[in-house]
C-alpha positions in Angstrom: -23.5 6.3 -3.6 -21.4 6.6 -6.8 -20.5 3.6 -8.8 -16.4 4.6 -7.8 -17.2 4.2 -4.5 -19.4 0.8 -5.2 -16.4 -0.5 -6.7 -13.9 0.5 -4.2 -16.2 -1.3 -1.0 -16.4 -4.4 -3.6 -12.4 -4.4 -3.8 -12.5 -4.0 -0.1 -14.8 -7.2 0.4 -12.8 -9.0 -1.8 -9.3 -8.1 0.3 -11.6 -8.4 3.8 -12.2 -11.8 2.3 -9.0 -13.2 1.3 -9.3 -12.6 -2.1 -6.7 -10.4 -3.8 -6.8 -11.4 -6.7 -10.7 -11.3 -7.4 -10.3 -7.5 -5.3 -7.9 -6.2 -8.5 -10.7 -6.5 -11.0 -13.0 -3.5 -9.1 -10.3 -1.4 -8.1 -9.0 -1.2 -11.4 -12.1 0.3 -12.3 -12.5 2.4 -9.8 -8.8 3.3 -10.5 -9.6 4.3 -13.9 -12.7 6.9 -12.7 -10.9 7.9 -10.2 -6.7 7.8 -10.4 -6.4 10.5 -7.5 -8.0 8.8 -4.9 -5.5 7.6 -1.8 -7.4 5.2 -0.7 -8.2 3.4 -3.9 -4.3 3.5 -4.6 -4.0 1.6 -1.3 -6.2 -0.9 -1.9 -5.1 -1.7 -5.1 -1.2 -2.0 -3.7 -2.5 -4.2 -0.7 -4.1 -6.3 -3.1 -1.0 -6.4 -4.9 1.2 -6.9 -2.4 -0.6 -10.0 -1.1 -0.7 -11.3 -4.5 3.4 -11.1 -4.4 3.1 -8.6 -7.1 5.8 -6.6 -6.6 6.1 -3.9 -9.1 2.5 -3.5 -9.5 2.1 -3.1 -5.9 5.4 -0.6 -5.7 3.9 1.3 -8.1 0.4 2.0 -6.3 2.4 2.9 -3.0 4.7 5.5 -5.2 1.3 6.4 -6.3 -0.4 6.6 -3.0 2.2 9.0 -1.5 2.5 10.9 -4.1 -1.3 12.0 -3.7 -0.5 11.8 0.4 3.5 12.5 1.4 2.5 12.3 4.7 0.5 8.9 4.9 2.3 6.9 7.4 0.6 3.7 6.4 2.1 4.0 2.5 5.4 4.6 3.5 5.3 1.7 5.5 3.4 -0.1 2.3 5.9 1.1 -0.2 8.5 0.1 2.8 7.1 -3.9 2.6 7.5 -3.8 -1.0 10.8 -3.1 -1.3 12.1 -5.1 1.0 10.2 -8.1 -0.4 12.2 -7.0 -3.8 15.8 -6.9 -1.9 16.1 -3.1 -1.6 16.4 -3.3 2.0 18.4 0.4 2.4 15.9 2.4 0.7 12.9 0.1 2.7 14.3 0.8 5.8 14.4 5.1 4.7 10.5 4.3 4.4 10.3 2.6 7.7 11.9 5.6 9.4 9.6 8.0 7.6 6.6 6.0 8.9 7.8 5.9 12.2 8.4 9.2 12.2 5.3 10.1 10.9 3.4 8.1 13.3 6.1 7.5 16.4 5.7 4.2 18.9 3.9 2.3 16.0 5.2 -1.0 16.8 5.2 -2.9 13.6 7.5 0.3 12.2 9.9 0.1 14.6 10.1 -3.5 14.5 11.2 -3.5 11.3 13.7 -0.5 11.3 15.5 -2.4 14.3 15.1 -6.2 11.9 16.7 -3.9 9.2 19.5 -2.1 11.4 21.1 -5.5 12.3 
């Protein structure tokens, strides 16, 4: 295995765990080897996200589906983040993009019809 990928499961054990903040620290890293990898972008913006970071976690979403226009998940991501910030308009364009991307996903629809009202 390469040492990107050790980092990235250690971030993952850290998130897995509770542990946001202490998950940062090896996907940073990892971030650093490897700046085009999806999955390390997502990570890093869950970890974010659960650490009320909002910018920080924004900006690994924008990140994320920039590498992946198509990833329902980060739409959904980026979509949380905003929304958490008070841009509820443009979140709810993410949600719809999600759901479209992945249709009958319930926790996307839920929060298209929450933003809707």
């Amino acid at each position: 295995m390469s040492e990107t990928y050790d980092l990235f499961q250690q971030g993952r054990k850290h998130l897995r765990s509770g542990m946001p903040a202490q998950a940062t620290v090896p996907l940073e890293k990892a971030k650093k080897r490897e700046p085009d990898k999806a999955s390390i972008r997502e990570a890093l913006g869950i970890a974010y996200f659960r650490m009320a970071r909002w910018d920080e976690a924004e900006r690994e979403f924008r990140a994320l589906l920039e590498l992946s226009p198509t990833d329902d998940y980060g739409h959904y991501a980026l979509g949380r983040v905003l929304e958490k910030q008070g841009r509820h308009q443009e979140a709810n364009g993410h949600y719809k993009l999600a759901s479209s991307l992945s249709p009958g996903t319930p926790h996307y629809e839920s929060r298209i019809r929450d933003l809707d009202q």
